[in-house]
Phi, psi and omega in degrees: 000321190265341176297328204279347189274325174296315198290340171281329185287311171329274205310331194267325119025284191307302220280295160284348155295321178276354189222037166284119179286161222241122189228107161235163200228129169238152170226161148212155192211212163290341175267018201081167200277175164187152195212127192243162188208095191270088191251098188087197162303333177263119177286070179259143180287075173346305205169117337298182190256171189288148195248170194284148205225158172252148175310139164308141162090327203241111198302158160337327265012112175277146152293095159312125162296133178243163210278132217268121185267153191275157181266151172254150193288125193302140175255154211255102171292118191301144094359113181292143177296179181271316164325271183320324185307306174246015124323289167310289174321317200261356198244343199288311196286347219230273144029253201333293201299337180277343167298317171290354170266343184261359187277315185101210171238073192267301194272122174242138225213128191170086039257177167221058205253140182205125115308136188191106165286143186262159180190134167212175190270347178238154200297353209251339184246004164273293178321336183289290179298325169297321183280329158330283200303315169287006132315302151325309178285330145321287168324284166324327198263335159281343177308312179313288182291344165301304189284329202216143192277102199256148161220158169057047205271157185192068212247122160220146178256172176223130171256156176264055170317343233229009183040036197269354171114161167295168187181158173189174147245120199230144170223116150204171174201173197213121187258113174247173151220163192295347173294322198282337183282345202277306196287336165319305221284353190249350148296281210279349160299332156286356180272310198301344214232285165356306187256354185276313171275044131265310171313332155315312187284349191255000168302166167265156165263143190304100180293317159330328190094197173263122178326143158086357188259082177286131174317134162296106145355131174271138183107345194344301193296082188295147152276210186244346143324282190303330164303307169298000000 
């Protein structure tokens, strides 16, 4: 009798875990991004994170000196190519929209506001990339409103002829609950894995070659001529 009363207290436990809604908020403006997370009553901060406050009465912690790690040299993180950029754009909406059907109309998005300045360095892959993206969003967005209940929506692109970079603004949030993150995420990961190695294959390569390999001499292979 008491294993069937624990094991109800588990499952209902379980129970309230998995359909609690999950409510989180990103913003980004001019003060940076900051991002939040809401379970219940409880508020946690996401990015930045809370900074450590020292006790009343009580000094800091000093930091044991340690001993100076030889530094490594920082590897220089690629930029996605234009190429990828829309790749990831034509492969992203068809993904998403088949997760969102099956998730249902679980996830509700309130606020949904994104500014987004266009930018390339040459005026001719901005206009490209400004008509990409407002395809996408043709596409992406009924799909969207079909799966999920959007309020206070506010999507404007700006294109940028003048190459000063990309840039955007964002407010939005979003309440799930974890069953509906468990069935997205077992949806959409193998299409999602997919479109990551088609993105892969479209990096440019290293014209060096790989550091540390010396190239084979074409000819290595002496005769008994070359020998005398």
């Amino acid at each position: 009798m008491a294993g069937i009363i624990i094991l109800c207290v588990i499952l209902l436990l379980l129970g309230v875990v998995l359909f609690t809604p999950i409510r989180v908020r990103a913003r980004r403006d001019g003060e940076g991004l900051r991002a939040w997370l809401k379970l219940g009553p409880a508020e946690i901060p996401l990015y930045p994170g809370k900074p450590e406050e020292a006790g009343p009465g009580k000094p800091p912690k000093e930091k044991k000196g340690k001993k100076p790690k030889p530094e490594k040299p920082e590897k220089k993180r690629r930029k996605p190519t234009l190429e990828q950029i829309l790749y990831l754009l034509e492969g992203a909406p068809p993904i998403l929209g088949r997760a969102l059907r099956r998730a249902g109309r679980r996830i509700r998005i309130r606020p949904l506001t994104l500014h987004v300045l266009v930018s390339a360095e040459d005026p001719a892959d901005t206009g490209l990339l400004y008509g990409r993206l407002q395809a996408a969003l043709a596409a992406l967005l009924p799909i969207l409103h079909r799966g999920i209940s959007i309020a206070e929506q506010d999507i404007r692109l700006y294109p940028d002829f003048e190459g000063r970079g990309m840039d955007f603004r964002l407010d939005v949030g979003a309440a799930v609950r974890l069953w509906d993150i468990l069935v997205i995420g077992l949806c959409a990961g193998a299409s999602g894995l997919k479109l990551l190695v088609g993105m892969k294959k479209l990096a440019p390569k290293d014209p060096g070659g790989e550091p540390g390999k010396p190239e084979k001499p074409n000819g290595s292979k002496t005769n008994g001529a070359d020998a005398a």
